[in-house]
N, C-alpha and C positions, 0 to 999 in steps of 0.2 A: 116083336120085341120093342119094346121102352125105349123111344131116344134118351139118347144120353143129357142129361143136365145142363143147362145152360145159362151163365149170370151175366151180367154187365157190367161192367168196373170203368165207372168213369171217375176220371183222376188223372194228374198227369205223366208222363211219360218220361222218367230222366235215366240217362243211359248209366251210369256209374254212382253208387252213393246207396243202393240196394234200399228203394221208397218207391212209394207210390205204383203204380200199376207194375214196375220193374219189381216188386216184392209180390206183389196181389196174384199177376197171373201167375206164376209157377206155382205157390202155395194153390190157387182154387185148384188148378191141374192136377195136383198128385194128389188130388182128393176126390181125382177123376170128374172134375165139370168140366167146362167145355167152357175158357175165359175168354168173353169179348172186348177190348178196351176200345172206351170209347175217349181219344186225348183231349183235355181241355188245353194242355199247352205241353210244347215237345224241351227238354232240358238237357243237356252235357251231364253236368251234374247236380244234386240240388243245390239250394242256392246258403247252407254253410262254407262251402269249399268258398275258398280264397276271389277265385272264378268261374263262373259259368254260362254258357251258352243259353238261351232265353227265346223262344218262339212260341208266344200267346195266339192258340189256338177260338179263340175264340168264337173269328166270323166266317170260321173254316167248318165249325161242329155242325151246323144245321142241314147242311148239305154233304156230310160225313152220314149224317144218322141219318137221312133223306134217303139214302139206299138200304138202309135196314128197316123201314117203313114202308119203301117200293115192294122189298124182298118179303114181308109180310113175315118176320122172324118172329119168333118168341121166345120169352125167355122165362127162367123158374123165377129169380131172383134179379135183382139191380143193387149195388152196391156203390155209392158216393164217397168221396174223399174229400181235398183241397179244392176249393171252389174261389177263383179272383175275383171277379164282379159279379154286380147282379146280372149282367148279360148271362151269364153261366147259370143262374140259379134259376133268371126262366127257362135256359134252355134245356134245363134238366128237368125243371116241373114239364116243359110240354112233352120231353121222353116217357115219365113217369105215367102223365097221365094217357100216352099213346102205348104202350109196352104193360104200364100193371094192370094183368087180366087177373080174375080169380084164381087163388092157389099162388100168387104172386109175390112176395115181399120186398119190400126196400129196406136197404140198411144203412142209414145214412150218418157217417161220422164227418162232425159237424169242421175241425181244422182251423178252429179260432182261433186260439192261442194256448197258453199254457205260463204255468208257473204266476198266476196274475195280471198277466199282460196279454193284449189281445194282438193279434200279428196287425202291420200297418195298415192294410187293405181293411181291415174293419171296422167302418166307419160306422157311426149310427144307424144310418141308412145300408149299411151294408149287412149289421147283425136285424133290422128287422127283414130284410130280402131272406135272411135265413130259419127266419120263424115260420117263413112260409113255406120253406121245403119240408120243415118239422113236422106238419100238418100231412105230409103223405108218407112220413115213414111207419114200420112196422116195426122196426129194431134202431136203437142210438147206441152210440159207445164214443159220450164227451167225457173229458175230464172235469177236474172239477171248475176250470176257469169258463169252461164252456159251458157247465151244466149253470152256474152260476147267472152268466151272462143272458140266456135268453128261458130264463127263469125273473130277470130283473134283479139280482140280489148283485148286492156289494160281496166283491171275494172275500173271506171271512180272514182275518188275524189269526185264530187258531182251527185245530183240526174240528171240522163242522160233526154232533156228535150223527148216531145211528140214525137216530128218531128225525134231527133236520135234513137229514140226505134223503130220508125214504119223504119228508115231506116237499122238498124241492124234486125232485124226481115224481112224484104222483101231481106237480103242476106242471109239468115239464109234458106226461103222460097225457095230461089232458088236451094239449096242443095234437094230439097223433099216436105217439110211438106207443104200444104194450108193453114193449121189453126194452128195458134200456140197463146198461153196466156204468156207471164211474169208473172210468178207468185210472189206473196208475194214483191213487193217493197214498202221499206219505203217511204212514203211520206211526211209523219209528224210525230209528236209525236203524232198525233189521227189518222189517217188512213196509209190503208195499200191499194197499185195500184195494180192492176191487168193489164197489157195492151195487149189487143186484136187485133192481126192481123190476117185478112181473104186475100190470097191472092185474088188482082185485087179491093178489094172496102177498102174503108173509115176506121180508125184504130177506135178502141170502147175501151172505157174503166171499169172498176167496183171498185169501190171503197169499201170497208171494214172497220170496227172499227177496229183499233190497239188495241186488250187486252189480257194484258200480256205480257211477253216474249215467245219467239219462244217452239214451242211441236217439240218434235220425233215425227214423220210419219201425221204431219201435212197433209206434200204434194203429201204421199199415199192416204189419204183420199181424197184429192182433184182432182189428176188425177184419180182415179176410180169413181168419182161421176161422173166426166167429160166425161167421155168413156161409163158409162152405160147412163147417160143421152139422149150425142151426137146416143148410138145406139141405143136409143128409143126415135129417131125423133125429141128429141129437134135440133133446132138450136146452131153454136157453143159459139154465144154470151149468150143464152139463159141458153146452160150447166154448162158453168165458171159460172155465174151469181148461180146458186143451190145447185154448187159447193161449191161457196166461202163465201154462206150465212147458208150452211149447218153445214160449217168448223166453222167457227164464232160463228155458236149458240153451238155447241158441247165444244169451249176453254172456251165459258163463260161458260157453267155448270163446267166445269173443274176449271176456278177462283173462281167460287163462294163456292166450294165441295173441296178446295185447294188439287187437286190432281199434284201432283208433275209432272214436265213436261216432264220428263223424259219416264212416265206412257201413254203416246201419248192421243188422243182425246177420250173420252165418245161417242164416235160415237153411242154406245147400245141405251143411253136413245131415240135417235131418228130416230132409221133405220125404224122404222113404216112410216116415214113423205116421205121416196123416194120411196115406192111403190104407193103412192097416187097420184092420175093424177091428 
């Protein structure tokens, strides 16, 4: 018999606030992998809450992973998140290139920024340290502030149309990734784009109901849906698509149950529905 599936979620680790590997592992779980996380930094909650606890894992991670290198593990897949310094970024390029064997993929969302703005930590110096993790992935899922950013473009003023997304995406492609999604673009005041690029064929899109305002760790939910999906043989139009309709159903229990958004997605009530083929 087949061992069972095993990914890597490195990202960090916040007790309350439902992000980051607190969202990642249960979701790959009920889709039956076998989730490893690997902390870059341990958290109370994330860091909208008023207050929170803060322990930067950093010079802790190489002798953390130093036993799962001893232990000669393997794994199908590695899945990246929130990354604070470049100290993180090597130490996940040397994961990457210690752990990705053939048959292997990385899925690395990149946690730049958003809406425009790029989070403080990202410093010139710190978005080219992340051009370089781009270079071994197999799968991306930035928005458009990210897609933007290590493409070199100015965030645009209005909605960037089909044809400039699939052509910022196929130079983005050419840094690494095959398959990369734009996630969460506004499109209207009712929907929300997803735009889908496979390198070498035809660009695909998924469209989503716009409801609500934006969640914390929305697009933790979203790239880990993606990743366990994609490692269990969905296609990657297929993935986004279960993704972004799993995402959607989870904020609407969230508006209708007014859980504050800060409180990230209800992913619980529906983690039964990703283990079902």
């Amino acid at each position: 018999m087949q061992r069972q599936k095993r990914m890597a979620l490195i990202n960090d680790i916040t007790g309350f606030g439902r992000c980051s590997i607190a969202a990642m592992a249960p979701i790959v779980s009920a889709m039956k992998i076998q989730a490893v996380p690997i902390p870059t930094a341990i958290l109370s909650t994330h860091t909208q809450f008023p207050i929170f606890y803060f322990d930067d894992y950093t010079s802790r991670m190489s002798d953390y992973i130093q036993t799962y290198k001893d232990l000669h593990l393997e794994f199908d897949a590695i899945a990246t998140g929130f990354l604070g310094s470049k100290e993180q970024v090597d130490i996940v390029i040397d994961f990457i290139q210690t752990f990705k064997q053939e048959g292997v993929f990385v899925l690395v969302d990149p946690v730049m920024g958003d809406h425009g703005k790029l989070y403080t930590t990202y410093t010139p110096e710190m978005c080219a340290k992340m051009k370089q993790l781009v270079q071994y992935a197999d799968l991306m899922t930035p928005n458009l502030t990210e897609l933007v950013t290590l493409v070199d473009r100015p965030y645009p003023t209005t909605l960037p149309t089909f044809d400039e997304l699939e052509e910022m995406c196929q130079q983005l492609s050419q840094q690494g990734p095959q398959h990369i999604v734009v996630t969460g673009v506004p499109f209207n005041e009712k929907q929300i784009l997803n735009f889908i690029y496979n390198q070498g064929e035809d660009y695909q899109i998924v469209m989503v109901d716009r409801i609500g305002e934006d969640r914390c760790g929305t697009g933790d939910v979203i790239s880990s849906v993606i990743a366990g999906s994609y490692l269990n043989g969905y296609s990657f139009y297929e993935s986004v698509k279960r993704a972004t309709l799993f995402a959607s159903k989870c904020i609407d229990y969230c508006e209708k149950t007014q859980v504050p958004n800060y409180y990230g997605l209800c992913f619980e009530e529906y983690l039964y529905e990703l283990g079902e083929e």
